[in-house]
C-alpha positions in Angstrom: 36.1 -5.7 -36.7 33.5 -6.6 -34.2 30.0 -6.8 -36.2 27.1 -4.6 -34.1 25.3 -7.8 -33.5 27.9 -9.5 -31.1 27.8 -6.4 -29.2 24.8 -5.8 -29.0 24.5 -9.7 -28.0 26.5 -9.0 -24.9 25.0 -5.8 -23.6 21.7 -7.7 -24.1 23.2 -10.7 -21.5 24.4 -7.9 -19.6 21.2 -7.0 -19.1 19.4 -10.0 -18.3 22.1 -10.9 -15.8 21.7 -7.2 -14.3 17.7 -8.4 -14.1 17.9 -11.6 -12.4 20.5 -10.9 -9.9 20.0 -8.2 -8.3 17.8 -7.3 -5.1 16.8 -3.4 -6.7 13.7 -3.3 -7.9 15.1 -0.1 -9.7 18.3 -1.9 -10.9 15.9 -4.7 -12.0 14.0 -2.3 -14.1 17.3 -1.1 -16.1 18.4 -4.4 -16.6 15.2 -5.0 -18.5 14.6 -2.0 -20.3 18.9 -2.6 -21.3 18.1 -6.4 -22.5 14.6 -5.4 -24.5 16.4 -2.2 -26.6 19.3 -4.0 -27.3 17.5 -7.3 -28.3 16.2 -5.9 -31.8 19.6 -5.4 -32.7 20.9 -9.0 -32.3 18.7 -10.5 -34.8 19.7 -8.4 -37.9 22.4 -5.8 -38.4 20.2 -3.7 -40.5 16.6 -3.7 -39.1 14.0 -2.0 -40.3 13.3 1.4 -38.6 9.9 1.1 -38.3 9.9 -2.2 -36.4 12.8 -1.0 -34.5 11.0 1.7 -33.2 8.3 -0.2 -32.3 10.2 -2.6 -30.2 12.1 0.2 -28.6 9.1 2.7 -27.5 7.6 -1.0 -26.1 10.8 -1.6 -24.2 10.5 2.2 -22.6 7.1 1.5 -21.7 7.7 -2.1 -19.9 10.7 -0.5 -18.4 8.8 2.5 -16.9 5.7 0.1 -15.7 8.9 -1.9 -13.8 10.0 1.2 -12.4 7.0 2.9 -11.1 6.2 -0.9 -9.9 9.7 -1.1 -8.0 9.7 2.9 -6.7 6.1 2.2 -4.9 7.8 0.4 -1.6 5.9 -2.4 -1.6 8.6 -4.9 -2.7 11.9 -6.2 -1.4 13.7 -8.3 -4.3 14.9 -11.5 -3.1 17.3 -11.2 -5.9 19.2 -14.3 -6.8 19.9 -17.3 -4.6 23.1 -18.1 -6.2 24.4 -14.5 -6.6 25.9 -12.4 -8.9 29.3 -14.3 -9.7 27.2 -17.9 -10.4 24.9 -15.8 -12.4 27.7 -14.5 -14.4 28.7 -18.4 -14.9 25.9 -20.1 -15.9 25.7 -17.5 -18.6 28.8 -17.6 -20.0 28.0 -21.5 -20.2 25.1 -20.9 -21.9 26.7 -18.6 -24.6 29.3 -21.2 -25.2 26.7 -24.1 -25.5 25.1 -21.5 -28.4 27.8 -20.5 -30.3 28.9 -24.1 -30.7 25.6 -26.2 -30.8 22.7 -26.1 -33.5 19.9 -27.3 -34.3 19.3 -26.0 -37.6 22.0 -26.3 -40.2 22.3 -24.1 -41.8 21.5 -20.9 -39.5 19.1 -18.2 -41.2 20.2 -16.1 -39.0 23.2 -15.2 -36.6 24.6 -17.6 -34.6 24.9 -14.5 -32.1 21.1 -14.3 -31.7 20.9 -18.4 -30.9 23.5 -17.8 -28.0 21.8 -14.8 -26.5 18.8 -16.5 -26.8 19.7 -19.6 -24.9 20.8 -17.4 -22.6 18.0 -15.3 -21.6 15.8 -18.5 -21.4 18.7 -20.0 -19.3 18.7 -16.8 -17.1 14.8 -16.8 -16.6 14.0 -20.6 -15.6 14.4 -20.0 -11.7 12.8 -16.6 -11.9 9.8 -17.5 -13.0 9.2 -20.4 -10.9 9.9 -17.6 -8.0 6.9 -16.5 -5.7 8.2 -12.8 -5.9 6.0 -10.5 -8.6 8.8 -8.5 -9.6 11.3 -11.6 -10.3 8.5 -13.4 -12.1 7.5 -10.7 -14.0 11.7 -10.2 -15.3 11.7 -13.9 -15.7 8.9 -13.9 -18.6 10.3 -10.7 -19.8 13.6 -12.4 -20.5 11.7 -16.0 -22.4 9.7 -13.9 -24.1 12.8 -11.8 -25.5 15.0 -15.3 -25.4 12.3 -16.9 -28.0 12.4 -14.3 -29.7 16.1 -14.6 -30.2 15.7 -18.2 -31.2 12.9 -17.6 -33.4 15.2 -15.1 -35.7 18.2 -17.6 -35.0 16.6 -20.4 -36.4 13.8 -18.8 -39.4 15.1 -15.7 -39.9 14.6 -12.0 -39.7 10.9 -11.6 -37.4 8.5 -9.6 -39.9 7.1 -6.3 -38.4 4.4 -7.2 -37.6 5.7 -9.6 -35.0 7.6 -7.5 -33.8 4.9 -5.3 -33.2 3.2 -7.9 -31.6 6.4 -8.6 -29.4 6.0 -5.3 -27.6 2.6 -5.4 -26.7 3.5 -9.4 -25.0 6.1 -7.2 -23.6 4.3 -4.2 -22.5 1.2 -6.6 -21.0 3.9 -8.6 -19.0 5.0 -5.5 -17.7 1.6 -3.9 -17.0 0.5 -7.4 -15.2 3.8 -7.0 -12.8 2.7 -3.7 -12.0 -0.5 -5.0 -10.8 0.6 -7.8 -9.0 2.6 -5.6 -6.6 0.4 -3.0 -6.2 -2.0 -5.4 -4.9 0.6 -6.5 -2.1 0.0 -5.2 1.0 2.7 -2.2 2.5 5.6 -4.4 4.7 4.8 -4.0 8.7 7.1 -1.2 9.0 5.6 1.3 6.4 2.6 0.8 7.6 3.5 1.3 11.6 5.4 4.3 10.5 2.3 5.8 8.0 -0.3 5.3 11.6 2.7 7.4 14.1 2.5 10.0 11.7 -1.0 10.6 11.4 -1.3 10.2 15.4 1.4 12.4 15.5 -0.6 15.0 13.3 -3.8 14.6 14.5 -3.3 13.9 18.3 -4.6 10.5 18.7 -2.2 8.0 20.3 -3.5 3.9 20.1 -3.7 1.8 23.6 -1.2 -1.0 23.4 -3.7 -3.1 25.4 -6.6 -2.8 23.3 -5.9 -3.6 19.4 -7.8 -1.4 17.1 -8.6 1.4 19.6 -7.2 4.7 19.7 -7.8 7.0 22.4 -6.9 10.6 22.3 -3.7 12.0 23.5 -3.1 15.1 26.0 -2.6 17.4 23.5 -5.8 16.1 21.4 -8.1 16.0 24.6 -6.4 20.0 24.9 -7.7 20.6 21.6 -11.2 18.9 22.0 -11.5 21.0 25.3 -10.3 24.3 23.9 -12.8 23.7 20.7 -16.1 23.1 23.0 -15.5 25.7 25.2 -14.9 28.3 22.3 -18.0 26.9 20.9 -20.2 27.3 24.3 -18.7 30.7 24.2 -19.2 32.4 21.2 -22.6 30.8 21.3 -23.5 32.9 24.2 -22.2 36.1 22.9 -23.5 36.1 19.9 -26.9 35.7 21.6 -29.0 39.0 21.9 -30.2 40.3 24.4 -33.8 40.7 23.3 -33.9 36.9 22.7 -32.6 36.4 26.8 -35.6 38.7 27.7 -38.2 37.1 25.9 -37.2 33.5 27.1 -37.3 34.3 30.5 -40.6 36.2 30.1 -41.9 33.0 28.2 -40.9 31.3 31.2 -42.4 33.4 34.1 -46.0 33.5 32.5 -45.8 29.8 32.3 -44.9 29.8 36.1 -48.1 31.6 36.6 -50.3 29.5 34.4 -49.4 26.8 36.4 -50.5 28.1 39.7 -53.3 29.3 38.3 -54.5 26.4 37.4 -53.9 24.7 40.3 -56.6 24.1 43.2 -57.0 25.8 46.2 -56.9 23.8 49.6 -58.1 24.5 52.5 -55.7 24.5 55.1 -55.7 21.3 57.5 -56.5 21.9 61.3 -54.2 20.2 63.1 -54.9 17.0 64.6 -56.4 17.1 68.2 -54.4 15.8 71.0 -55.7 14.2 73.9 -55.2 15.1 77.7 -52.4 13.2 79.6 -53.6 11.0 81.9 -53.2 12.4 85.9 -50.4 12.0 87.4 -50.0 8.4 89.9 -48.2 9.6 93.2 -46.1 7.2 94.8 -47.2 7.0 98.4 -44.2 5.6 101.1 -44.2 3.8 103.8 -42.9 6.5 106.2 -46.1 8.9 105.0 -48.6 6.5 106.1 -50.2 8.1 109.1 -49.5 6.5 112.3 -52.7 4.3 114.3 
């Protein structure tokens, strides 16, 4: 008969190997959330319920902090660089290495628990080392649950109170992820795709040739022009008509004032012009009188 803590020792490297390989943010976050409920079980057949609760309402939380992390779009798992099959190999290595290797002789506790936990550490070496948020963040979630598998392997059952304090490590881990990649900036395309959509919606089209400035479209300028003039118009009917009269009587009386006040001149002969000068006659040679 298989005992619960071998199985629950595979579907906890199930998990991790779920974790690290793939390029999901989501998948990521079930692998996780798989590895951190099943790993209370590895460590003792019979746990306490108290402590097992613990551990599992921390792993739901660190899961869901993953998830809402990975469902934001602002990550693109590199997944792993060896893939899923090499994954898959290195931790079946790693489980045989466990189950036939110890350091401590004789075992406390299963010998189960020492393989998964060599595992999980195995698994999260080249993730944490990674420069993606979401990998490192899986990558000290699995050492922190791979010690913790060592720890039981090699002093016995973890008191509750450790446990407890398992799940916050857990929980802060997760909460410290979620951080990180909200802080990341959207990829190129989101964001090209968020500013068509609110040009599209508010009628303002960018110039390609000048970065940063947006110039309104033909249908905004339409709806610029449309809201002046309907302004210009309803101002002028909703002006009275007692208000028109008065302002141009305020308007004719200041005319007035002004000539008023201005001087009187008299009018200016005009200037005097003298007489032409008589007019020279040209006398020819043929009038000449004769001698």
């Amino acid at each position: 008969m298989i005992e619960p803590a071998v199985v629950a020792a595979v579907v906890v490297v199930g998990g991790g190997i779920l974790a690290v390989s793939s390029r999901d943010g989501r998948v990521v976050a079930i692998g996780l959330l798989i590895a951190m409920g099943a790993a209370p079980l590895v460590a003792s057949s019979f746990p306490q319920p108290l402590s097992v609760a613990a551990r599992i309402v921390g792993a739901v939380l660190a899961g869901y902090l993953f998830w809402a992390a990975a469902s934001g779009g602002r990550i693109s798992g590199a997944g792993s660089a060896i893939g899923l099959a090499a994954e898959t190999a290195v931790a079946v290595a790693a489980v045989a290495i466990g189950m036939s290797v110890s350091l401590v002789d004789p075992l406390p506790g299963p010998t189960v628990a020492q393989a998964a936990g060599l595992t999980l550490i195995v698994l999260a070496v080249v993730p944490v080392f990674g420069r993606d948020v979401l990998r490192v963040g899986a990558g000290f979630t699995l050492l922190v649950l791979g010690c913790t598998l060592l720890t039981a392997a090699w002093l016995g059952e973890t008191p509750p109170l450790a446990k407890l304090a398992v799940a916050s490590l857990l929980v802060g881990i997760a909460a410290a992820s979620h951080v990180g990649i909200a802080m990341q900036p959207l990829p190129g395309g989101t964001v090209a795709a968020g500013k068509r959509e609110i040009a599209a919606t508010s009628g303002i089209e960018s110039t390609a040739g000048q970065a940063g400035v947006a110039t309104p479209s033909a249908a905004g300028r339409a709806r610029i022009q449309g809201s002046s003039e309907g302004i210009g118009t309803r101002r002028d009917r909703t002006t009275p008509a007692r208000y028109r009269s008065k302002i141009s009587s305020e308007q004719t009386s200041a005319w007035a004032e002004i000539e008023q006040s201005e001087p009187e001149t008299p009018p200016e002969s005009p200037p005097s012009v003298a007489a032409p000068p008589p007019a020279t006659r040209i006398v020819r040679p043929s009038d000449r009188p004769k001698p």
